[in-house]
C-alpha positions as CSV (number, residue, x, y, z in Angstrom):
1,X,3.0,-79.7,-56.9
2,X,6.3,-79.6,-58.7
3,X,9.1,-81.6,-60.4
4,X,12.6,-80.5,-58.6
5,X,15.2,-82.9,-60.7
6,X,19.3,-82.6,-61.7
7,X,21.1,-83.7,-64.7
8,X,24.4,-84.8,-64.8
9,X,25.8,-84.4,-68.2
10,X,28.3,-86.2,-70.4
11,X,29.2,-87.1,-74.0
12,X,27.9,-90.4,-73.9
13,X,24.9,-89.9,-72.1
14,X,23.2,-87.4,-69.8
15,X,21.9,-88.6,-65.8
16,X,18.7,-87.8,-64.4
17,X,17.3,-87.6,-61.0
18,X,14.2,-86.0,-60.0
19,X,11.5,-85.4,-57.6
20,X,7.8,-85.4,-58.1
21,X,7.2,-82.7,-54.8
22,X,3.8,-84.0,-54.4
23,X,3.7,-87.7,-54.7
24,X,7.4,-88.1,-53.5
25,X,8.0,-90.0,-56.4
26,X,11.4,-90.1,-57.2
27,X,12.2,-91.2,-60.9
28,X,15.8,-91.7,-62.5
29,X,17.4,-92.9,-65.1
30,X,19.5,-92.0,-68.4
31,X,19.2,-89.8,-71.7
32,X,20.9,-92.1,-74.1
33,X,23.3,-90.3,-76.3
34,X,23.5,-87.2,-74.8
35,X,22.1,-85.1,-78.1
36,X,19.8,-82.0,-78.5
37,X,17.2,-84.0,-80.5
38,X,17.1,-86.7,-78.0
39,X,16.8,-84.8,-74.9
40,X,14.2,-82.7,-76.8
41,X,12.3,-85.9,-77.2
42,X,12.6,-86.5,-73.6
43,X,12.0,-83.5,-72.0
44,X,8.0,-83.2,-73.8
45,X,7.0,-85.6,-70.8
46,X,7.1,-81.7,-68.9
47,X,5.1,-80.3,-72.0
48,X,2.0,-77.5,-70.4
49,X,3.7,-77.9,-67.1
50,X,5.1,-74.6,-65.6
51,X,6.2,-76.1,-62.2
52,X,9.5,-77.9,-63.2
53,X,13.0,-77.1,-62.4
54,X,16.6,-79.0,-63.4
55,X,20.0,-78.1,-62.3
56,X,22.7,-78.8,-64.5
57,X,26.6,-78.2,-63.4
58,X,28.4,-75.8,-65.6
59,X,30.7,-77.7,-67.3
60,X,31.4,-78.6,-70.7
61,X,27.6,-79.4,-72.5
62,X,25.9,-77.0,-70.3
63,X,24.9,-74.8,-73.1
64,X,22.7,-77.2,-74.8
65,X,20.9,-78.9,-72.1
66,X,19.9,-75.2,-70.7
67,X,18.9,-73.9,-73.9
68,X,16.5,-77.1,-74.5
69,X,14.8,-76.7,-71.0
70,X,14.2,-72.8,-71.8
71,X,12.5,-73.8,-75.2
72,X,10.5,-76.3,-73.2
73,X,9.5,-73.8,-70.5
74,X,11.2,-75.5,-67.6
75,X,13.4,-73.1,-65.4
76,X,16.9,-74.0,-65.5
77,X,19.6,-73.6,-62.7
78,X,23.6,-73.8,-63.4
79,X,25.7,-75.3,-60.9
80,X,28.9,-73.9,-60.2
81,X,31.5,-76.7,-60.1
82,X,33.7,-76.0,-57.8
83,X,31.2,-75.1,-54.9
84,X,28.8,-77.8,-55.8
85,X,32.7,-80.4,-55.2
86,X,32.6,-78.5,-51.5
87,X,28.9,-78.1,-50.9
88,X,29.3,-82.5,-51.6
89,X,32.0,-82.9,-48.4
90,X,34.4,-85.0,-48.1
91,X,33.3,-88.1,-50.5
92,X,32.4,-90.9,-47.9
93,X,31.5,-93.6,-50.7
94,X,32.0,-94.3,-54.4
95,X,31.3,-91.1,-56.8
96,X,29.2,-91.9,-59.6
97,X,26.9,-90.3,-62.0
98,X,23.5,-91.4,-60.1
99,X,25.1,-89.3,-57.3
100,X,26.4,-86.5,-58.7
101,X,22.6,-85.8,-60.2
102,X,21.0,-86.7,-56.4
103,X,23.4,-84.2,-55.5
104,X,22.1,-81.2,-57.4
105,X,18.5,-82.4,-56.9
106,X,19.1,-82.3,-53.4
107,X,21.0,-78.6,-53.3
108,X,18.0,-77.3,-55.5
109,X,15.5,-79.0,-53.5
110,X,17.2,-77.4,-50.1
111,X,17.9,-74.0,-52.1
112,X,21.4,-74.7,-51.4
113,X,22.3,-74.5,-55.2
114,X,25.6,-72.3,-55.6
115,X,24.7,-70.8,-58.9
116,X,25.9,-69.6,-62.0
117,X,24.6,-66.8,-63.9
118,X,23.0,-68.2,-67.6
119,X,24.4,-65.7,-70.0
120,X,22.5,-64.8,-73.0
121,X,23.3,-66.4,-76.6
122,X,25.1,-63.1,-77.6
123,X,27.2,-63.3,-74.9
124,X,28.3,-67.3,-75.1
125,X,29.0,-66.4,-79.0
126,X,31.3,-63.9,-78.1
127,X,33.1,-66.0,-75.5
128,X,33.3,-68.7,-77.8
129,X,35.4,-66.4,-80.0
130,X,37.6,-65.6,-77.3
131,X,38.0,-68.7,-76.0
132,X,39.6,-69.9,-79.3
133,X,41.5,-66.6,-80.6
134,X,43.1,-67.3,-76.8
135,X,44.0,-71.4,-77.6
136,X,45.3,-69.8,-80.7
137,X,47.6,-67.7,-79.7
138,X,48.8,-69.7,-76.7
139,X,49.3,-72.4,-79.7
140,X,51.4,-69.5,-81.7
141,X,53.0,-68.9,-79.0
142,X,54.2,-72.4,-78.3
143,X,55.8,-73.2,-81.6
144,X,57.6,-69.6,-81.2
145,X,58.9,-71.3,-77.9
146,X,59.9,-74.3,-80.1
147,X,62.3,-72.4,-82.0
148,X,64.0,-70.9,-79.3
149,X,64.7,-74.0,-77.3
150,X,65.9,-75.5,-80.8
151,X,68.2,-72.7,-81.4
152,X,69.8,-72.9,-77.4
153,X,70.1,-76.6,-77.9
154,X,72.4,-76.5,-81.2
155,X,73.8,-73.2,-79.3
156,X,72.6,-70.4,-81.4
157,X,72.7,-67.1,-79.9
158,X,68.8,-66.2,-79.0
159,X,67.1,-64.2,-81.8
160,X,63.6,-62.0,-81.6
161,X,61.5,-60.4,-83.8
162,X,60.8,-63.8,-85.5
163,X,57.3,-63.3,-86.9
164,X,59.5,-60.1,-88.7
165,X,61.5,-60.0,-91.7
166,X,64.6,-59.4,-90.1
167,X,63.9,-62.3,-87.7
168,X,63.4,-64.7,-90.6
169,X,66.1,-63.5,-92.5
170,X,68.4,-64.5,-89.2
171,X,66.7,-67.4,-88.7
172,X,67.1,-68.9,-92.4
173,X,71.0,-67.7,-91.8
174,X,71.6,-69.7,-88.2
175,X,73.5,-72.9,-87.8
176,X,71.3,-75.5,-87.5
177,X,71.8,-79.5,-87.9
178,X,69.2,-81.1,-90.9
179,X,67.0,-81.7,-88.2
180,X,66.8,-78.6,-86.5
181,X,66.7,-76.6,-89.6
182,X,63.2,-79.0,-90.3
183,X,61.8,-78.3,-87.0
184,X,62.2,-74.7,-87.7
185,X,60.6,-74.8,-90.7
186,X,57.9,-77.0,-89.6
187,X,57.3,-74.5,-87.0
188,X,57.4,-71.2,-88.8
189,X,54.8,-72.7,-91.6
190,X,52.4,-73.5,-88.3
191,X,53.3,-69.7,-87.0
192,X,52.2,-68.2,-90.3
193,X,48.9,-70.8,-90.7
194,X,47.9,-69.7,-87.3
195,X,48.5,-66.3,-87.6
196,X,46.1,-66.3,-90.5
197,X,43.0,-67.8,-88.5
198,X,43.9,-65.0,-85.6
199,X,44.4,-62.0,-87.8
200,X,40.7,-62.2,-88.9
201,X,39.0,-63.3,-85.2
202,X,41.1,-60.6,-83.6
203,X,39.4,-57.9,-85.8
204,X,36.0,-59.5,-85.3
205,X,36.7,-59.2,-81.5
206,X,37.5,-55.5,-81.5
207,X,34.8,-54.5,-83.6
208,X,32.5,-56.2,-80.4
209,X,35.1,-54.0,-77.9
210,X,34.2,-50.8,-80.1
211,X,30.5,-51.1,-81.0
212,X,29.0,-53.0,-77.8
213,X,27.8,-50.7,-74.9
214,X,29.6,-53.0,-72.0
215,X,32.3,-53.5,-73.8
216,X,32.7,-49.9,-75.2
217,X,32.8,-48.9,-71.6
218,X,35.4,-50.9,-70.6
219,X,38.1,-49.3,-72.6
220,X,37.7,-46.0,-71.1
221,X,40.3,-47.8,-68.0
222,X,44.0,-47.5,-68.8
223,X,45.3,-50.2,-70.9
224,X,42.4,-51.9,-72.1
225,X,41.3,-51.6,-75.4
226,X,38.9,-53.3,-77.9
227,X,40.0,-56.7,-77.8
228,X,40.7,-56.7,-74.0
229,X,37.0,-54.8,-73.3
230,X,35.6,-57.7,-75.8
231,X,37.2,-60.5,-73.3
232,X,36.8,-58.8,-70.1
233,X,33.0,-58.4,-71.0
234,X,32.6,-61.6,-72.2
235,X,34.2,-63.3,-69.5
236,X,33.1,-61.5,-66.5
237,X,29.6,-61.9,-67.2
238,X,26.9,-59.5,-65.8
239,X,27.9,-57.9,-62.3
240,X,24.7,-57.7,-60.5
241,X,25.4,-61.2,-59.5
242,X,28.0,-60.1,-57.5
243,X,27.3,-58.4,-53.8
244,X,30.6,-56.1,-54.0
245,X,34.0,-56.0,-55.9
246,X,35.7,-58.9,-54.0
247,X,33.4,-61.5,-55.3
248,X,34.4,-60.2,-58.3
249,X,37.7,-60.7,-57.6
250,X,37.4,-64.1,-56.2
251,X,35.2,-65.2,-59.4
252,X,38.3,-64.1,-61.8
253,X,40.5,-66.3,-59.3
254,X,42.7,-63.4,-58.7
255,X,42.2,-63.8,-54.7
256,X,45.2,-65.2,-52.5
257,X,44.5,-67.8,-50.4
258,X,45.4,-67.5,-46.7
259,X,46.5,-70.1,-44.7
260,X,45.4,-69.1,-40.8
261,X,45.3,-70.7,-37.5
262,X,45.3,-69.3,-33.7
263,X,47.2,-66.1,-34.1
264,X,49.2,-66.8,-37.2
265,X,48.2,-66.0,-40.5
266,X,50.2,-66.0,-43.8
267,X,49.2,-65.6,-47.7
268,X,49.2,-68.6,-49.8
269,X,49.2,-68.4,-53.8
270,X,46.7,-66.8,-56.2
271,X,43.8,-68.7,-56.3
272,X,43.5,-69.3,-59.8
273,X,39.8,-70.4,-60.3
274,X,37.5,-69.2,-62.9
275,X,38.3,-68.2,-66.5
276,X,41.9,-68.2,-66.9
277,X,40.5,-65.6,-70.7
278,X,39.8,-63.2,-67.8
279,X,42.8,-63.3,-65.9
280,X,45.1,-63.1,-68.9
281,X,43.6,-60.8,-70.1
282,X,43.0,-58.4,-66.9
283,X,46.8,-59.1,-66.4
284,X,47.9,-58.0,-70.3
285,X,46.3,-54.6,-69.5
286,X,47.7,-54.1,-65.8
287,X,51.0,-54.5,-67.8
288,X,50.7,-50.7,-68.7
289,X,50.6,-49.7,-65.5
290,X,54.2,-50.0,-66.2
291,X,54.3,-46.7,-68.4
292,X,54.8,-43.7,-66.6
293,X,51.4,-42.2,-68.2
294,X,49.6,-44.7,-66.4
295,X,47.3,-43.7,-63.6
296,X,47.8,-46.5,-61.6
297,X,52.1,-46.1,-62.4
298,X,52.6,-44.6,-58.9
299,X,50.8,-47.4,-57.1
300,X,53.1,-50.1,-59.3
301,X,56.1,-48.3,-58.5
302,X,55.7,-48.6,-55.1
303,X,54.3,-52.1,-55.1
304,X,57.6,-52.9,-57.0
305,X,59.6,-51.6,-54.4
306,X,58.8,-54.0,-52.0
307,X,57.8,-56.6,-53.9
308,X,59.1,-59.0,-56.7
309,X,58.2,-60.9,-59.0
310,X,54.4,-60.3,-60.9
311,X,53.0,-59.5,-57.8
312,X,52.8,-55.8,-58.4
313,X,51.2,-56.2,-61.7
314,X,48.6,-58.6,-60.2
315,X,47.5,-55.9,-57.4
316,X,47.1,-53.6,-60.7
317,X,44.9,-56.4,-62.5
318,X,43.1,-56.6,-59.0
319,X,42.0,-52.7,-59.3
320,X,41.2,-52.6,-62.9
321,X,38.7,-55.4,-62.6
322,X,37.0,-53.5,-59.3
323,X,36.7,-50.8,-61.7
324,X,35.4,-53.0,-64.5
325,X,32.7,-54.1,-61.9
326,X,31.4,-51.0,-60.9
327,X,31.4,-49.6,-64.8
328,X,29.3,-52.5,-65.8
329,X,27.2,-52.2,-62.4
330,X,26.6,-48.9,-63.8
331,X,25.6,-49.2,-67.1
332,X,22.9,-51.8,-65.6
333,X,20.9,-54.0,-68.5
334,X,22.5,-51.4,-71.0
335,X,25.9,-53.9,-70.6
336,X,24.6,-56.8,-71.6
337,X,22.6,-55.2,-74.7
338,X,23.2,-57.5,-78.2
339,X,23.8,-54.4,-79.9
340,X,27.5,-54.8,-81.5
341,X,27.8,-57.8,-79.8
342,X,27.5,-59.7,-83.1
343,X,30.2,-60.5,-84.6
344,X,30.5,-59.6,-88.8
345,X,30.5,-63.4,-89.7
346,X,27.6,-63.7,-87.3
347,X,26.0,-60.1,-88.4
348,X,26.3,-61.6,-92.6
C-alpha cells in the first residue's frame, strides 16, 4: 500500500492529485494559499506513514513544497519542466491545473518521472546569491547601455571607462540636451547604487570559490576563478546524475540542435535550455582561451579560422564544462561538502 500523488504549484494556490495504490482511491483537490504553514497543516494527513511519494515540477516554489514533504517524511521527486511539456505530447484538450498534477502522478506512478536532482540547502543558498549578483549586474549593465544609446542619439562621440574617473569626468563635459544630461544622471546614480549591493555579494561569492572543496577545484581550469568556480558549482549541481559529459552539456543548454531527415543533416542553434548563470558564466571563462597562455589558445585559434562569430569561444565553454564534470565526478560527495559553502552573512 502506498500514496503515489503530484502537486502542481502556484502563488495562489498549490493542486493535488493522488493515488491511494491499494484502494485505487484517487483523491484531489487544492491547498488554499499556497503557504508553508498551510501545506504543513495539510500534509500531517501522511503523519507515521513511510509509503508516500509527491512529484512537484521544478519551477518557481519548488523549494518550499520539497523541503516540507522531507520534514514530513514523505519522498519527494522534482520534475524537470521541460521533459515533463514533451513527456505530456501534443496537448489534445484544454491544459489546466487538475491536469498538469494527473500528469506527474501518472509519470511517477509509471516511473516515467524525468527528474531533477534536489540539491541540498547549502547549495540553493549559494545559487540564490548567484542568481541575484547575475540580475545585478545584467541590471548595471543596462543602464551603462542607456548612456551610450543617449550619447549616439544627441551624437556624442562613444566614450568608455565610465564607471572610471576619467569616464565621468568626460561624461559631465559632453553635449547633452537638459534631458539627456537627466537621463545620464539618473543613470549613473543607479550604476553607483548597484555597484554597491554587487561589490559586497561578489566577495561573498569568492570567498565560497576559495574555501569550498567543489568549488576550490574548479578554478584549477584556465580562466575560472573564485566567483566563476562559485557559479559553475552552484549551478551545475552534483554530476553523478549525469551518465557522461554530453548530458552535461545538454543540461547547461550548450548543445546544438540538429535538424536531420533522409540523408541530409544540418546544425540548428544553441540549444539554450537550463541555467542561463551557467552558461554565462562557462562562456566569461572560455573568453581567455583568447590569451596566448591559454591551454586551449591553439584549439580557439584554429576554431577562429574557420569560423565566425562566438562560435569558437562556445566549443571552448563546451570543453571546460566536460572538464568541470569529470573534476567534480572525481571529488565524489567531497564536492558537494557545506564546508565554505556558507557564505559570511550566512556563517555570522
Amino acid at each position: 500500500m502506498a500514496i503515489i500523488g503530484g502537486f502542481d504549484v502556484h502563488r495562489a494556490q498549490i493542486t493535488f492529485d493522488h493515488l491511494d495504490t491499494d484502494t485505487g482511491e484517487v483523491s484531489r483537490g487544492q491547498i488554499r494559499p499556497a503557504t508553508r504553514t498551510v501545506l504543513h497543516s495539510w500534509l500531517g494527513r501522511f503523519a507515521g506513514r513511510c509509503d508516500v511519494a509527491f512529484a512537484v515540477e521544478g519551477c518557481t516554489g519548488w523549494r518550499f513544497v520539497v523541503e516540507e514533504l522531507t520534514a514530513a517524511g514523505i519522498t519527494p521527486h522534482l520534475a524537470e519542466p521541460a521533459d515533463t511539456a514533451a513527456a505530456r505530447g501534443r496537448k489534445k484538450r484544454a491544459k489546466t491545473d487538475k491536469a498538469d498534477a494527473r500528469l506527474l502522478r501518472e509519470l511517477l506512478c509509471q516511473r516515467r518521472l524525468p527528474e531533477s536532482w534536489i540539491a541540498p540547502p547549502h547549495v540553493l543558498e549559494v545559487r540564490t546569491c548567484v542568481r541575484l549578483y547575475v540580475s545585478l549586474m545584467d541590471e548595471r549593465r543596462g543602464w551603462q547601455q542607456r548612456i551610450h544609446a543617449q550619447l549616439f542619439h544627441q551624437g556624442v562621440a562613444p566614450l568608455t571607462g565610465l564607471l572610471t574617473e576619467v569616464g565621468r569626468a568626460a561624461l559631465a563635459a559632453a553635449p547633452l540636451s537638459p534631458a539627456g544630461r537627466q537621463l545620464v544622471d539618473s543613470a549613473l546614480v543607479a550604476i553607483d547604487r548597484l555597484t554597491e549591493l554587487v561589490t559586497p555579494l561578489r566577495a561573498q561569492l569568492q570567498a565560497v570559490g576559495r574555501s569550498q572543496p567543489g568549488a576550490r577545484a574548479l578554478t584549477a581550469q584556465y580562466g575560472i576563478g573564485p566567483l566563476l568556480g562559485a557559479i559553475i558549482w552552484a549551478e551545475l549541481g552534483d554530476c553523478r546524475r549525469f551518465r557522461n559529459s554530453d548530458q552535461a552539456v545538454r543540461f547547461a543548454g550548450l548543445d546544438v540542435t540538429v535538424w536531420s531527415s533522409d540523408g541530409k543533416r544540418s546544425a540548428g542553434h544553441l540549444a539554450r535550455q537550463g541555467s542561463p548563470q551557467l552558461r554565462w558564466a562557462l562562456f566569461e571563462a572560455a573568453e581567455c582561451a583568447r590569451r596566448a597562455t591559454s591551454p586551449d589558445h591553439d584549439y580557439y585559434a584554429a576554431l577562429a579560422e574557420r569560423l565566425g562569430g562566438k562560435r569558437p569561444v562556445l566549443s571552448v565553454a563546451r570543453k571546460l564544462l566536460r572538464r568541470c564534470y569529470h573534476t567534480l565526478r572525481e571529488l565524489g560527495e567531497e564536492a558537494w561538502s557545506p564546508v565554505g559553502s556558507s557564505t559570511p552573512k550566512q556563517a555570522a
